[in-house]
C-alpha positions in Angstrom: -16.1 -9.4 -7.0 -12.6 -8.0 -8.1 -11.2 -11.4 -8.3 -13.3 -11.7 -11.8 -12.0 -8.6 -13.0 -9.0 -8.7 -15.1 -6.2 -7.4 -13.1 -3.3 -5.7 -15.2 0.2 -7.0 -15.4 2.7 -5.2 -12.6 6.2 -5.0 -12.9 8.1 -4.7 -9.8 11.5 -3.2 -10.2 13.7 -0.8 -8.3 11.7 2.4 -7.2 12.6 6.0 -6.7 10.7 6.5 -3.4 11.8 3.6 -1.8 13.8 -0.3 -2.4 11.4 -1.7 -5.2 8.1 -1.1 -6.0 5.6 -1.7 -8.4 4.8 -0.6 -12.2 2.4 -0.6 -14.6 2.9 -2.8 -17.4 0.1 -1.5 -19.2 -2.1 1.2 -19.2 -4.7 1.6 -16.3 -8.0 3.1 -16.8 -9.2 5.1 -13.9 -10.9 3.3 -11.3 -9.9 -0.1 -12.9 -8.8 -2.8 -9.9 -5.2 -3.0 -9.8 -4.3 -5.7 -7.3 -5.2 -7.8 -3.4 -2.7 -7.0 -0.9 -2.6 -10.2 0.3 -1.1 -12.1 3.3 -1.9 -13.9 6.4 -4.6 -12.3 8.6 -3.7 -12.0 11.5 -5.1 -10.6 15.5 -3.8 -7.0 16.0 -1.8 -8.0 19.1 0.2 -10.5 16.6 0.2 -7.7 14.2 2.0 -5.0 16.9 4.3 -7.8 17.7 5.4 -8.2 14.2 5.4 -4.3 13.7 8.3 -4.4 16.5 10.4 -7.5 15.8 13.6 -5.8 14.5 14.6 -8.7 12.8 12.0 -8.8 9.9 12.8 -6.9 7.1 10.1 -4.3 7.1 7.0 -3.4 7.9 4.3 -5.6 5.6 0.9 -5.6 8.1 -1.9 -3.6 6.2 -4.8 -3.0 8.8 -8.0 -3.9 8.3 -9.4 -1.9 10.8 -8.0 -2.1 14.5 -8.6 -5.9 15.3 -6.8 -7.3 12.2 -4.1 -6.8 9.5 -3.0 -8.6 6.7 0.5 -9.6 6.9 2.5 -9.5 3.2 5.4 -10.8 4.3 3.5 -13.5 4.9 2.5 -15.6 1.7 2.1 -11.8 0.0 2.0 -10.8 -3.4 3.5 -7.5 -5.3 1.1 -5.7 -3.5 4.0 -5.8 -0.4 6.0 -3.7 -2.4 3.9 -0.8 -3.3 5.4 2.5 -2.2 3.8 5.2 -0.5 3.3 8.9 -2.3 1.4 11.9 -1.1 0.5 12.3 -4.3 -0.7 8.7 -4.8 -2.5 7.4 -8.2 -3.8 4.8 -6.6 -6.2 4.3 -3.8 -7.5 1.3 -1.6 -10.7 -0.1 -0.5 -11.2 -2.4 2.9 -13.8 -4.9 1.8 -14.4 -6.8 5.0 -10.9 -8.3 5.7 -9.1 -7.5 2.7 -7.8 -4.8 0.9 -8.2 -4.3 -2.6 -6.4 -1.4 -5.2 -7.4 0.4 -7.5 -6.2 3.1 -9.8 -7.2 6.7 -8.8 -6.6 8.1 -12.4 -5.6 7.5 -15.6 -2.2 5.2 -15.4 0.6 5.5 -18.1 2.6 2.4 -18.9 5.8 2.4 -17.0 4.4 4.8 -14.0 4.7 3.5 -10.4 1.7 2.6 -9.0 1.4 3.9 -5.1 -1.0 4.2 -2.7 -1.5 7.0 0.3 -0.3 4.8 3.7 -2.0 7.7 6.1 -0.3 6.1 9.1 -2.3 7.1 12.3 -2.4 11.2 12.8 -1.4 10.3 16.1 1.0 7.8 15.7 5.0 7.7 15.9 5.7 10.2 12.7 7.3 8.4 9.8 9.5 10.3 7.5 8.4 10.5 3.6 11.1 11.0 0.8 8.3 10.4 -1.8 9.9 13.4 -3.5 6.4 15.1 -4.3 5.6 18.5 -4.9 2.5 18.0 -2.3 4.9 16.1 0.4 3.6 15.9 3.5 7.2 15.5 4.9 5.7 12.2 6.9 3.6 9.2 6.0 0.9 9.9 8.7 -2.3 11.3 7.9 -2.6 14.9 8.5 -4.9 16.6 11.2 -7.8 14.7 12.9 -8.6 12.0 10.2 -9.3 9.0 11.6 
């Protein structure tokens, strides 16, 4: 279970894709276990409703498949503020109910650490300014991924 692994020390600071994210304050070996998004779980229909409410400052609900997401804002970690990239170095797992990262590649000290959102293919198109080279120009998933 990842909560025995050793989990390596973030910084979150101010971020070139988007508000602040979060950095690697050591190096990350490739395929090492980064951090739990955590959060409250919560029903999909609670999720939607939170996914509208204009007054909350973002978007935090992470799905765990289509009946539940975790809510970050929520008694969430760092994890809330990892950025999306195209170009990601990290990747995710869904274990069950909750959603565990890990590091895709090799991590540098310093880098930012983000992960691939692939909103639905087929869902309202969210523009990207991750600023990669391999930019998909939205944070949707591409095609018929599902």
């Amino acid at each position: 279970a990842p909560m025995a692994e050793h989990a390596p020390e973030l910084i979150v600071k101010e971020s070139g894709i988007h508000g602040r994210g979060c950095y690697a304050a050591e190096p990350i070996p490739a395929g090492a276990f980064v951090i739990e998004y955590t959060g409250e779980l919560i029903p999909a229909e609670e999720a939607y409703r939170r996914e509208a409410d204009t007054r909350r400052p973002g978007i935090f609900t992470f799905w765990t498949g289509d009946d539940w997401a975790i809510d970050g804002h929520s008694g969430g970690n760092a994890a809330r503020l990892i950025n999306h990239s195209c170009t990601p170095n990290c990747d995710y797992r869904i274990e069950g109910r909750r959603v565990l990262i890990y590091a895709g590649r090799d991590i540098a000290r310093g880098e930012e650490l983000p992960i691939d959102y692939s909103f639905a293919a087929d869902g309202e198109r969210v523009p990207c300014r991750c600023g990669s080279d391999c930019c998909r120009g939205c944070i949707n998933a591409v095609g018929d991924e599902s």
